[in-house]
C-alpha positions as CSV (number, residue, x, y, z in Angstrom):
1,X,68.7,59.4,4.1
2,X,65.4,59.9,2.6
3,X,64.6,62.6,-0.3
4,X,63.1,65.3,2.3
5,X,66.2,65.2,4.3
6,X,68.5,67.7,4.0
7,X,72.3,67.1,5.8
8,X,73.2,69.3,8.2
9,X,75.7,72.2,7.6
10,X,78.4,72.5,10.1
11,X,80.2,75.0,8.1
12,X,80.5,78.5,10.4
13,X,78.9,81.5,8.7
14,X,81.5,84.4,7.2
15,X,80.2,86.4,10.6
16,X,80.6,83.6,13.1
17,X,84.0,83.2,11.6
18,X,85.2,86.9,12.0
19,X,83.7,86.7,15.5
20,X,86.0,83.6,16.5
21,X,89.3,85.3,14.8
22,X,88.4,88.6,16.4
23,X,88.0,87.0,20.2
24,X,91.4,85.2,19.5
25,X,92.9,88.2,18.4
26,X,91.6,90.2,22.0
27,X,93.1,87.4,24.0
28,X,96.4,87.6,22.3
29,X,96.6,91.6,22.9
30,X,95.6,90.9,26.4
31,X,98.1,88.4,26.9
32,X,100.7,90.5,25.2
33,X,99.7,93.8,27.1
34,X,99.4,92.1,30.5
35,X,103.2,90.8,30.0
36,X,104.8,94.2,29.0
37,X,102.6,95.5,32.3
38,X,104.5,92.7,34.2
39,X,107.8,93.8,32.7
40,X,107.8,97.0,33.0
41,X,106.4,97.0,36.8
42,X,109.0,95.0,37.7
43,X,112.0,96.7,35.8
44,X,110.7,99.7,37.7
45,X,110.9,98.4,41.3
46,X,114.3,97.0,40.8
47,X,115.3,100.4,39.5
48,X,113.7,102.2,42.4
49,X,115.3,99.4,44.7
50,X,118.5,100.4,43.5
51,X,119.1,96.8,42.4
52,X,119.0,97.9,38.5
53,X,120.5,101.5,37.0
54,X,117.5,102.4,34.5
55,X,120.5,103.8,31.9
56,X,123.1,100.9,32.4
57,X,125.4,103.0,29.2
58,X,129.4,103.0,28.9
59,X,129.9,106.5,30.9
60,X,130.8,109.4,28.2
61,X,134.3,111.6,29.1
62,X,134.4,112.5,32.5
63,X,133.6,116.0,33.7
64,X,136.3,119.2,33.5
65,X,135.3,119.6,36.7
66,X,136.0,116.8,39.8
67,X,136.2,117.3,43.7
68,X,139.6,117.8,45.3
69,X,140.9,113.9,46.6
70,X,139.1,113.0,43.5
71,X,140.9,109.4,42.6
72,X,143.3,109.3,39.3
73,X,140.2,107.9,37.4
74,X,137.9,110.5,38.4
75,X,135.5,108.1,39.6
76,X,135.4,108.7,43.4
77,X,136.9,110.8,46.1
78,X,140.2,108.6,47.5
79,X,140.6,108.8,51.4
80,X,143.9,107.7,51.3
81,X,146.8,106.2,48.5
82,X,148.7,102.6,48.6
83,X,148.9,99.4,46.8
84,X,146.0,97.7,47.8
85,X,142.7,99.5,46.3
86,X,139.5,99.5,48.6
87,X,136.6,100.9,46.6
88,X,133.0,101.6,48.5
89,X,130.2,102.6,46.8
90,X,127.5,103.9,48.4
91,X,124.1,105.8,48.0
92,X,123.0,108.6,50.7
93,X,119.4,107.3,51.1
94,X,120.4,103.8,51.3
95,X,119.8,102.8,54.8
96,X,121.8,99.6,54.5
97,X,124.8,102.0,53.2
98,X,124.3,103.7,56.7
99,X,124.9,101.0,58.8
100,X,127.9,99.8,56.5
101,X,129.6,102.7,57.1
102,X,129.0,102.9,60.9
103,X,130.3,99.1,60.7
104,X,133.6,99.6,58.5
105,X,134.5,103.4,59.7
106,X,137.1,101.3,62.6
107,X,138.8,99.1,60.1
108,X,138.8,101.5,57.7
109,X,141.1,103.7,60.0
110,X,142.9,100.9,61.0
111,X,144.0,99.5,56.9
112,X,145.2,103.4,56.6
113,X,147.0,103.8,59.6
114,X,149.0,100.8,58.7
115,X,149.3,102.3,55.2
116,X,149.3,101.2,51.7
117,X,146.1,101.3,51.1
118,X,143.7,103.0,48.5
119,X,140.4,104.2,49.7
120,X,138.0,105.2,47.3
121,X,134.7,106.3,48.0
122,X,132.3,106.7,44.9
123,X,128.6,108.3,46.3
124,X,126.3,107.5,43.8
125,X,123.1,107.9,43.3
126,X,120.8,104.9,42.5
127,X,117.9,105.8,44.5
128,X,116.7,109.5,43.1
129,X,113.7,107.9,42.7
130,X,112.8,107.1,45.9
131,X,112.6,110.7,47.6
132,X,110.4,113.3,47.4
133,X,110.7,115.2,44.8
134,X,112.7,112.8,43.7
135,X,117.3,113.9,42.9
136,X,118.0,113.4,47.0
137,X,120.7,111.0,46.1
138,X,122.4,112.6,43.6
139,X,122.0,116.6,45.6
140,X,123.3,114.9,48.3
141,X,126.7,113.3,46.5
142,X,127.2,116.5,45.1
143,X,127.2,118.4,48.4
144,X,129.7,115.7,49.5
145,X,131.9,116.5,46.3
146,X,132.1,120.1,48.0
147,X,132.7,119.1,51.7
148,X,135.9,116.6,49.8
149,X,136.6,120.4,48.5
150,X,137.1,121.5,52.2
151,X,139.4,118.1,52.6
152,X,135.9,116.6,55.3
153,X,134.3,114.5,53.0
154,X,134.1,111.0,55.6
155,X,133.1,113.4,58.2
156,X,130.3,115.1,56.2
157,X,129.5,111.3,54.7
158,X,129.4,110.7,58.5
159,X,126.8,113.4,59.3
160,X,125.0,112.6,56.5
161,X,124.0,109.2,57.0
162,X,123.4,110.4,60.9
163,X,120.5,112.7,59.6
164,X,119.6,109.9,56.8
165,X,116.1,110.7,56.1
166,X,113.8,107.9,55.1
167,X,112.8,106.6,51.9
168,X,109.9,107.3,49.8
169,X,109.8,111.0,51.9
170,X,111.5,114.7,51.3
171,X,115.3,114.4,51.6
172,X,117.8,117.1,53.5
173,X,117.0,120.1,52.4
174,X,119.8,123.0,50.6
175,X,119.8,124.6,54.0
176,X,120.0,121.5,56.0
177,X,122.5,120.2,53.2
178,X,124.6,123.1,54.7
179,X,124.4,122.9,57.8
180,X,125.5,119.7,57.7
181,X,128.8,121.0,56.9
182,X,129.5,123.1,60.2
183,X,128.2,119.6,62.2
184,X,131.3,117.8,59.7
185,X,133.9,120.6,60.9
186,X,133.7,122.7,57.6
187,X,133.9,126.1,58.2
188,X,134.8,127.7,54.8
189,X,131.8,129.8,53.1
190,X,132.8,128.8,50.1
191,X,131.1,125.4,50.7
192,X,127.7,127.0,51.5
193,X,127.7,128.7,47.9
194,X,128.9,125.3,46.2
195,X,126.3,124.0,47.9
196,X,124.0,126.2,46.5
197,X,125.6,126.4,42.8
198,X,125.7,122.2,42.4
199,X,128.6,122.3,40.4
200,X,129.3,118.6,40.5
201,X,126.1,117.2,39.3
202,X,127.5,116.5,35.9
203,X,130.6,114.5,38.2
204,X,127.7,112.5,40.3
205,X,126.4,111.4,37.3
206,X,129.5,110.1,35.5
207,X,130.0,108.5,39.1
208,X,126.9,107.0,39.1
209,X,127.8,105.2,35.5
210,X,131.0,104.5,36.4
211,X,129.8,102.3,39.0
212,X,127.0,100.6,36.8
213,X,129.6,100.2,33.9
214,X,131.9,97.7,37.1
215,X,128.8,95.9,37.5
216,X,128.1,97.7,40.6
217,X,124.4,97.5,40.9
218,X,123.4,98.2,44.1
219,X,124.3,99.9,47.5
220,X,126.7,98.7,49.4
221,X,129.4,97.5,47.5
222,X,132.8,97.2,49.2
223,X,135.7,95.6,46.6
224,X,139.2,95.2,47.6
225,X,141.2,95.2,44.0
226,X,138.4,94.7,42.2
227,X,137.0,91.5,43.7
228,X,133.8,92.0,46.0
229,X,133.4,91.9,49.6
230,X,130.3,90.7,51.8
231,X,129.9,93.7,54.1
232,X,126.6,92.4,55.1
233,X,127.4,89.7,57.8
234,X,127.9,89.7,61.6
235,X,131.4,90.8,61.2
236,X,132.2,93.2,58.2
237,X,135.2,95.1,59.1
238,X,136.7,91.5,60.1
239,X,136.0,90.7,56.2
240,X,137.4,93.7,54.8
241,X,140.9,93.5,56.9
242,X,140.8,89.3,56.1
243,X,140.3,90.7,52.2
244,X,143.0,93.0,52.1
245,X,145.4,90.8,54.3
246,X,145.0,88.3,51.2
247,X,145.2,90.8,48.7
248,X,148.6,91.5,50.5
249,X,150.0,87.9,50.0
């Protein structure tokens, strides 16, 4: 190196520096924002699925006020009493729900008629989100909480799901939600004005958390003592009688 050479300085300036830390620190927030985006997209179409509940809590005291039939743990409306417990859970906009109920309704009849056995229906409602405006789920549950009032709710759960509107679109409306009742054989008017007053929101709700608190996280669910049945093959009434057979042993 002669005298009029000067070494080169490879030091960064104090600016270049702040530049470098300040393009690290974007990319970080970018990375960091773009996962919470992911996260929170995806929680949301799980709960709008009704794969996920969005308040998955231990359900508070149950309400002072519960549907006639209601079960001994408040939970669900019971169809019938024995020593073997079927529970079905199911949502009003859930279109798998419909055809699961179309599917079970013969063995259903068939595991009462032969007695000692516990139905228990618990309507919940996983899917509000996914009407328009969304609370279909749950308006509907509680209109079946007043038809089990009038001793018709399978028949008004039957009429229902018949006039099952489709996702992402209005549900039944109050009027239709009462005129569903004369089509389930309920002819009381004091059904129309329960109806009309809701009083067993607060019941759909604990319902609803019930369910989610049993691991119950989406619609369909069929157990038979507490141990889960698939309702979702070729033959699900022939899985349900098979289930309670063994539950029988």
């Amino acid at each position: 190196m002669t005298a009029d050479t000067q070494p080169t300085d490879t030091r960064a300036t104090d600016a270049e520096v702040r530049a470098m830390v300040h393009r690290r620190h974007r990319r970080r927030r970018t990375t960091i924002v773009s996962l919470v985006a992911v996260l929170v997209v995806t929680a949301a179409a799980l709960v709008g699925a009704g794969l996920v509940r969005a308040n998955n809590t231990a359900p508070g005291k149950a309400p002072s006020r519960v549907p006639a039939q209601s079960a001994a743990d408040k939970s669900g409306v019971a169809a019938s009493t024995g020593a073997v417990r079927v529970d079905v859970y199911l949502d009003y906009l859930c279109p798998e729900c419909r055809r699961t109920e179309r599917a079970l309704t013969g063995a259903l009849d068939g595991l009462r008629s032969r007695g000692g056995v516990s139905v228990v229906y618990h309507p919940v409602a996983f899917l509000d989100d996914r009407s328009t405006p969304a609370g279909y789920s749950t308006q509907a549950a509680s209109a079946a909480a007043c038809a089990a009032d009038a001793g018709r709710f399978e028949q008004y759960s039957t009429v229902l799901f018949s006039k099952q509107p489709a996702e992402q679109g209005p549900g039944l409306s109050e009027a239709q939600l009462i005129a569903a009742g004369k089509d389930a054989g309920i002819t009381q008017a004091s059904f129309a004005r329960c109806v009309e007053d809701a009083p067993y929101l607060p019941w759909v709700r604990y319902v609803s958390d019930i369910a989610a608190s049993r691991k119950v996280a989406l619609t369909p669910t069929v157990t038979v003592d507490g141990g889960r049945v698939d309702v979702t093959g070729s033959d699900p009434g022939g899985a349900l009688t098979r289930a309670v057979a063994k539950a029988r042993q």
